[in-house]
C-alpha positions as CSV (number, residue, x, y, z in Angstrom):
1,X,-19.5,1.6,2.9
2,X,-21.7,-1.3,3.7
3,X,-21.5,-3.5,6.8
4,X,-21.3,-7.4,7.8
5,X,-24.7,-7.1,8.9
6,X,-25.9,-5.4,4.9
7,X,-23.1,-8.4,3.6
8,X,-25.4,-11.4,5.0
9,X,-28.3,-9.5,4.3
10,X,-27.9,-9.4,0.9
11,X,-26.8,-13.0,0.7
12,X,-29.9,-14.6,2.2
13,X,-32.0,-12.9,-0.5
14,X,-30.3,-13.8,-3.1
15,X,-30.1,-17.5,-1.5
16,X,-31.7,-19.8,-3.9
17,X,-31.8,-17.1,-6.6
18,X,-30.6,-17.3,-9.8
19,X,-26.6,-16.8,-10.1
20,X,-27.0,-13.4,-11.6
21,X,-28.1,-12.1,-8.6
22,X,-25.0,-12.0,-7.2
23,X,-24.0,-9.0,-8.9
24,X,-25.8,-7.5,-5.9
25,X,-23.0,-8.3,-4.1
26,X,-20.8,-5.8,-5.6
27,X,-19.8,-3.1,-2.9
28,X,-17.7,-2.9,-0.1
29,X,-18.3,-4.0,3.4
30,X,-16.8,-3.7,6.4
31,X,-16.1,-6.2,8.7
32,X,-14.8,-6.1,12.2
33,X,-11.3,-6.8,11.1
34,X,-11.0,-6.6,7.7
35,X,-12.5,-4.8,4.5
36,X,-14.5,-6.8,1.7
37,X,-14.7,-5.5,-1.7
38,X,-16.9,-7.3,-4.3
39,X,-15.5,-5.6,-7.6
40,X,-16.7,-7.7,-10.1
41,X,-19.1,-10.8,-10.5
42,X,-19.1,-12.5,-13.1
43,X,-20.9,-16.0,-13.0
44,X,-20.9,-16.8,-16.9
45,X,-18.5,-20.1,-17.5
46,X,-15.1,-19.2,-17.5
47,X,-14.8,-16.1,-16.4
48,X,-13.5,-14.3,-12.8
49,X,-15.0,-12.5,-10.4
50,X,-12.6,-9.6,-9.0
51,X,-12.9,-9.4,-5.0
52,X,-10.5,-7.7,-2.4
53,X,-9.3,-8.6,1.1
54,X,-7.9,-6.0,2.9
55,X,-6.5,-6.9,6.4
56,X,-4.6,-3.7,8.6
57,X,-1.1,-4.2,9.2
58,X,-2.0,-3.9,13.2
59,X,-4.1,-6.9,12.5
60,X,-2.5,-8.9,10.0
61,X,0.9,-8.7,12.5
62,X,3.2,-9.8,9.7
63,X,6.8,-8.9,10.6
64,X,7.4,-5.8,9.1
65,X,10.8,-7.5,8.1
66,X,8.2,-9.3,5.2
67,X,7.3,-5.7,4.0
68,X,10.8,-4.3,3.5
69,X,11.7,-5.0,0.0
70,X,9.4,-5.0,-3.0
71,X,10.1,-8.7,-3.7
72,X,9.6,-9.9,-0.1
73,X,6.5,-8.0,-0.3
74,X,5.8,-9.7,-3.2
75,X,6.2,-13.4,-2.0
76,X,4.1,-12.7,1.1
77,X,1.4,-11.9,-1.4
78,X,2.2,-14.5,-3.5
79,X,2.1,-16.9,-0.8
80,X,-0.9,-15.4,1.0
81,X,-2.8,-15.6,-2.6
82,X,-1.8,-19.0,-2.8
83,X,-2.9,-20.0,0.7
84,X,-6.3,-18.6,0.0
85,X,-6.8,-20.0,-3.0
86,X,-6.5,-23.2,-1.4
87,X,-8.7,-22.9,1.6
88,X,-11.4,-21.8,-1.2
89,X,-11.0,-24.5,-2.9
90,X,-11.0,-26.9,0.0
């Protein structure tokens, strides 16, 4: 597994690059508090790019009251999905 340090790396050479290069990007790196994986770039039009957060329980702290059932553990992910996808787009 890669670290922060190979993550931003790898980002300033491929700054200015065509988008391609980003498919250099696919890995996993770990940061401090969390674990980035970079399954899948895609940068043609229209299609998705697959990439993964994951954030301990210790450090996330959500009330493990959230994680009893499968469909509250299902609206925390919802909402968490949701809440990202709007601080990306912001």
């Amino acid at each position: 597994m890669k670290d922060k340090e190979d993550f931003f790396q790898q980002l300033g050479q491929i700054d200015g690059q065509p988008l391609e290069q980003y498919e250099d990007l696919i890995g996993t790196f770990e940061f401090p508090r969390y674990v980035l994986r970079m399954a899948r770039v895609d940068v043609r039009e229209n299609r998705r790019s697959l990439v993964t957060v994951r954030i301990p329980q210790p450090v996330a702290s959500f009330p493990p009251s959230l994680l009893d059932t499968p469909v509250r553990r299902t609206a925390l992910e919802d909402y968490l999905t949701r809440r990202l996808r709007a601080a990306i787009e912001a």
